[in-house]
Every structure is written in structure tokens, then in C-alpha cells.
C-alpha positions as CSV (number, residue, x, y, z in Angstrom):
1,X,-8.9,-14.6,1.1
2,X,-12.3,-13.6,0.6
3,X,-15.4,-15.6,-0.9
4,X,-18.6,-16.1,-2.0
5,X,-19.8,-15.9,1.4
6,X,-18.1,-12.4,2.7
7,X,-20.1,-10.5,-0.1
8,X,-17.2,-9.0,-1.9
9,X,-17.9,-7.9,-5.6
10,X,-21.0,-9.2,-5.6
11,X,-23.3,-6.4,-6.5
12,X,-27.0,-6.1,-5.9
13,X,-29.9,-6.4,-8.2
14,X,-30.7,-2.6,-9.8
15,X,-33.6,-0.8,-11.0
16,X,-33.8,2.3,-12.2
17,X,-36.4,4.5,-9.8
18,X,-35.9,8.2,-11.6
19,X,-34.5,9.8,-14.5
20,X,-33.2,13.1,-14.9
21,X,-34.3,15.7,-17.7
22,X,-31.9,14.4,-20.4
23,X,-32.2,10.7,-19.6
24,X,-29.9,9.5,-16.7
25,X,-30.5,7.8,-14.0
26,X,-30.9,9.7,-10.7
27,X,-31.9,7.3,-7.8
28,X,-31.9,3.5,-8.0
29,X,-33.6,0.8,-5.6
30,X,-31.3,-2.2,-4.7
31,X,-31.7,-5.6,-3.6
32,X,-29.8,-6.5,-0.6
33,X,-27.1,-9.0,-1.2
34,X,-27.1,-11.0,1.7
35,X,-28.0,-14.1,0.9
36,X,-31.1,-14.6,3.3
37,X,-32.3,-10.8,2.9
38,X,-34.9,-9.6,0.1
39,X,-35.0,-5.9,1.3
40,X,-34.6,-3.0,-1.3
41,X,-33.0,-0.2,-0.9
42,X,-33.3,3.3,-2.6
43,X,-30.1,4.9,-3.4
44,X,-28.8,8.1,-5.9
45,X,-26.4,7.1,-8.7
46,X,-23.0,8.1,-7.2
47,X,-23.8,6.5,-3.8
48,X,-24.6,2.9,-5.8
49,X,-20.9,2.1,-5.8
50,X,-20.7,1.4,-1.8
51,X,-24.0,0.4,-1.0
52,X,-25.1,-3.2,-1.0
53,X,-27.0,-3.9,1.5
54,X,-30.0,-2.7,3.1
55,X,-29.7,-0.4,6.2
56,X,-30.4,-3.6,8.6
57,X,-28.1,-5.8,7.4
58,X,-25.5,-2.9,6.5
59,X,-25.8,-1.6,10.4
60,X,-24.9,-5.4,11.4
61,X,-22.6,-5.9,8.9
62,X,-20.9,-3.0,10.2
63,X,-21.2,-4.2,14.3
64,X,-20.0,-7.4,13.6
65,X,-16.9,-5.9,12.1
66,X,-16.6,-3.5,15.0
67,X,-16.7,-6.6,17.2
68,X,-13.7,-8.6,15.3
69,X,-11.8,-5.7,15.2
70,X,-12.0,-4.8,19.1
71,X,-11.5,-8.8,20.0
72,X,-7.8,-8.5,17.4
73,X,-6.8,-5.0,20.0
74,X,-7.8,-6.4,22.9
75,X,-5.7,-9.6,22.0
76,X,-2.7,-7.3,20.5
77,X,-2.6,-5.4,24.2
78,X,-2.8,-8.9,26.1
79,X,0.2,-10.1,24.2
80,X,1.9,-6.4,24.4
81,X,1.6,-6.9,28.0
82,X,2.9,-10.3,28.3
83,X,6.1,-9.5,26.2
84,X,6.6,-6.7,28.3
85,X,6.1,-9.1,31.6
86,X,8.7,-11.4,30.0
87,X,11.4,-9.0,29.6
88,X,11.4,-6.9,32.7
89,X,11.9,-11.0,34.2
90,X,14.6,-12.0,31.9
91,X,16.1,-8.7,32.1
């Protein structure tokens, strides 16, 4: 279950950076939401909904992940190939 510290639905600070001819809001600048990062971010309006951090933390955010999920595969094959060892010996 996810919380406070794995970022979820906690969105950024916002300020508007540009407005369009009739009023709305084209780009916005964001402030990172890790919690030790004060970075800001320029971003247009329909990209605002999946970006929350700034392009360093994102980019680790994003390894760190990539790390977690390899270690999970590399531990589904190990136990894959155990079960496997186990019933060509019972068998």
C-alpha cells in the first residue's frame, strides 16, 4: 500500500508560465515533489497530469524502478529453475 513517502497523489506546486490568446494556460513550471528536491520544472498543460518531478529525480525515480523490477525476474527465474530441478528429481 502506498504512502506519503512513494509520492503518489501528491501533486506539485503550479504556476502558471503562459497564457494563450483567449486566456488559458499553455505551459506551467512545477515544483518537484520529492521531498528533499526544490527544482522547477516547465511543462505544457496536458503533459501536467504525469509529471511531478523534475527530470533528475524523475530519471532516478525511473532507474530505481527498473532496478526492483529486474531483482523480482531475476528471483522469479531462480525459483522457476529450482521447481523445475525439483521435479525432474522427484519425478
Amino acid at each position: 500500500m502506498p504512502g506519503p513517502e512513494d509520492n503518489y497523489g501528491y501533486p506539485p506546486e503550479v504556476r502558471v508560465i503562459e497564457l494563450g490568446k483567449k486566456g488559458k494556460p499553455i505551459k506551467l513550471e512545477i515544483t518537484c515533489c520529492e521531498p528533499d528536491c526544490e527544482n522547477k520544472r516547465i511543462v505544457k498543460v496536458q503533459d501536467y497530469f504525469q509529471v511531478k518531478r523534475c527530470r533528475d529525480c524523475q530519471s532516478k525515480y525511473f532507474s530505481e524502478h527498473r532496478r526492483e523490477l529486474a531483482k523480482f525476474s531475476r528471483q522469479r527465474k531462480k525459483a522457476e529453475k529450482a521447481a523445475a530441478a525439483n521435479e525432474l528429481n522427484q519425478g
